[in-house]
N, C-alpha and C positions, 0 to 999 in steps of 0.2 A: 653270361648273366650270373649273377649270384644267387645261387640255392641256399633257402634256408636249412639245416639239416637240425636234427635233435637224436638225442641218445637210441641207440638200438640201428634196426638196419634202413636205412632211406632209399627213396625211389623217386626219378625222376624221367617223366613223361616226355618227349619230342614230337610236336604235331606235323613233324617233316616240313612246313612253312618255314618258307623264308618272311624275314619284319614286313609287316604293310610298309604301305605310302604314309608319310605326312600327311596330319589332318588341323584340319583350323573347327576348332569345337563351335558349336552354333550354326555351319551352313545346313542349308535345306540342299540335299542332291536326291533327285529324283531314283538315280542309281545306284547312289551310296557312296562310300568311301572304298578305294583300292585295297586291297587285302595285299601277299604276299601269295607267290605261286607255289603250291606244294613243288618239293625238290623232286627230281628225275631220280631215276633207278640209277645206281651204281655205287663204289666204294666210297666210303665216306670214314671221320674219325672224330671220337669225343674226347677233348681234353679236359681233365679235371684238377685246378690247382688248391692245394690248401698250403696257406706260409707259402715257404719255400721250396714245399715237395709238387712236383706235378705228373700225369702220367697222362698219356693216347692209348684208346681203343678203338680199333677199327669195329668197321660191324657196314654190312652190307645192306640198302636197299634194296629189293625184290620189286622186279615188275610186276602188275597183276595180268594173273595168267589168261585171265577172261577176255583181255584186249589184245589186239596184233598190232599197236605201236612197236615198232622199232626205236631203237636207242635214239637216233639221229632224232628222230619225232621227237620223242619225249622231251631233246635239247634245245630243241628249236620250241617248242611253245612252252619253256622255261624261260628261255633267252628273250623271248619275246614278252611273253609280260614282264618280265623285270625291266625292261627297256619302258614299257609303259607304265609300271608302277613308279619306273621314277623320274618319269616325263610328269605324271601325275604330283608329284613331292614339289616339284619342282613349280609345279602351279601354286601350291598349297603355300610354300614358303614365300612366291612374288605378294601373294594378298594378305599372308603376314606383315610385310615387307610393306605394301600399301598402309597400314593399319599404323602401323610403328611410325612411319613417318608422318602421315596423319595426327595423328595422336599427340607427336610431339610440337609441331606448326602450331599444335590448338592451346596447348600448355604455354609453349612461347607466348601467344598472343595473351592469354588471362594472365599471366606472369607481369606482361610489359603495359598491359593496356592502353592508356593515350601515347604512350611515351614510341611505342610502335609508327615508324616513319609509315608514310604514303606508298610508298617503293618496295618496302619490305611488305606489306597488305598486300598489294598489287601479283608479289613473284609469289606469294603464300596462296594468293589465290587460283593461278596461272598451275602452280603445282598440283593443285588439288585439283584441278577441272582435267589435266592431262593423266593423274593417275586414275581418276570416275571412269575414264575410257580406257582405260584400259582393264582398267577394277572388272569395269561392266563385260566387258570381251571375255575375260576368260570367264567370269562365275555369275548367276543370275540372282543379282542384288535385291531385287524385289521381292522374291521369293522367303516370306516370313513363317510359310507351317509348307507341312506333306502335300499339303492340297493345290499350292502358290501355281505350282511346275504346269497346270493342269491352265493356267491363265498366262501365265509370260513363259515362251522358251528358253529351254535348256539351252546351257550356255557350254565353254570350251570345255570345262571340266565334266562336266557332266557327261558327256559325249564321251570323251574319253574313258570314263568309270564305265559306259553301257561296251565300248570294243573290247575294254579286260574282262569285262564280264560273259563276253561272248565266246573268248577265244580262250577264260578258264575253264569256261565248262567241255566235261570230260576229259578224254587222255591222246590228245589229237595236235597234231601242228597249227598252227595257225591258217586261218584259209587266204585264199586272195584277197576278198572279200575284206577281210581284217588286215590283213596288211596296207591293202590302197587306203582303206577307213582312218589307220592310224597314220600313217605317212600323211595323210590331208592334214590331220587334226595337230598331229608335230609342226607342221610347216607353219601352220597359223600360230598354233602358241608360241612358237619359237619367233613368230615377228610382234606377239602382245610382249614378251619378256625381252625382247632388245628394243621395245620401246620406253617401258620400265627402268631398264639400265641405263638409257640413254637419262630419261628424267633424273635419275638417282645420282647417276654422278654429274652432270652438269646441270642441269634445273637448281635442284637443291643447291651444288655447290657455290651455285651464281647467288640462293639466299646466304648460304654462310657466310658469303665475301659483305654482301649487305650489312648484313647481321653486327659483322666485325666493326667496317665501317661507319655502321649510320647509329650503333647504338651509344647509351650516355655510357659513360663508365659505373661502374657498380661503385667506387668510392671518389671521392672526392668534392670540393669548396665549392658552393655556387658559384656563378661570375656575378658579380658587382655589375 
């Protein structure tokens, strides 16, 4: 990342975090958004470029001595939330994804308005009712303030955000418990996001071909 620096001597802070998750601004999560897992004890190195010049420093993380984590622990519930922060990303990015193509189908349509075939309404519509299910699978769409979660169940994401949140706290491996939790919750999300894919590239594609198809041209002579 780029440091701002200014004249005299500068200082720059490392929270030891690794980047959170992806996040889609506006959802309501009961549990929150995925953070990034503090980094494990051991060698590490800062590099600093200005222009042309650059230099590496090492400098060591320190266990705290207060715990009797072992190194191997401390890698394993490293590795393991990073695996679900960006199992997590990965959800975030499909209902981007949801959104974007949404968004654009709706543009099309006030764009073209009568001039929009039967066929082309029909596969715009077909797309939209297959991505709502799957929308709805991973995030709990109804959920409009803090209090929603309290009336409609948490959804795939959500779930997901309460096992990273279980297996950040403190300085411990992951337990069974989180493990079996998140291997459930990957399996399902992993069959909402190949159904996503599926829609994306063939759903959709099947509107493009439409699209190409059945629309008027942008210039040209009425017919007589």
């Amino acid at each position: 990342n780029k440091i701002e620096i200014g004249k005299g001597m500068n200082q720059f802070e490392w929270d030891m975090n690794y980047p959170p998750a992806e996040r889609v601004e506006g959802l309501i999560l009961w549990n929150g958004f995925v953070g990034g897992p503090k980094a494990a004890p051991g060698a590490y190195f800062a590099k600093f470029r200005s222009g042309n010049d650059s230099t590496e420093v090492p400098f060591t993380v320190l266990a705290d001595p207060n715990y009797k984590t072992t190194q191997p622990e401390y890698e394993e519930q490293v590795n393991f939330l990073l695996a679900a922060r960006d199992k997590f990303s990965e959800v975030m990015k499909a209902l981007k994804n949801i959104k974007e193509v949404r968004q654009q189908m709706s543009d099309f349509s006030d764009r073209n308005g009568k001039d929009v075939s039967k066929e082309i309404k029909q596969q715009i519509d077909t797309i939209n009712k297959q991505m709502t299910v799957v929308e709805e699978a991973l995030h709990q769409t109804k959920a409009k303030s803090g209090q929603d979660v309290l009336n409609f169940p948490i959804r795939l994401d959500d779930k997901l955000s309460s096992v990273y949140g279980a297996a950040a706290a403190g300085n411990s491996p992951p337990t069974k418990q989180a493990k079996e939790a998140y291997a459930e919750l990957a399996g399902q999300i992993n069959a909402q996001l190949d159904k996503l894919k599926k829609i994306l590239s063939e759903d959709v594609g099947k509107l493009n071909q439409l699209i190409h198809e059945k629309t008027l041209p942008v210039i040209g002579l009425k017919k007589e």
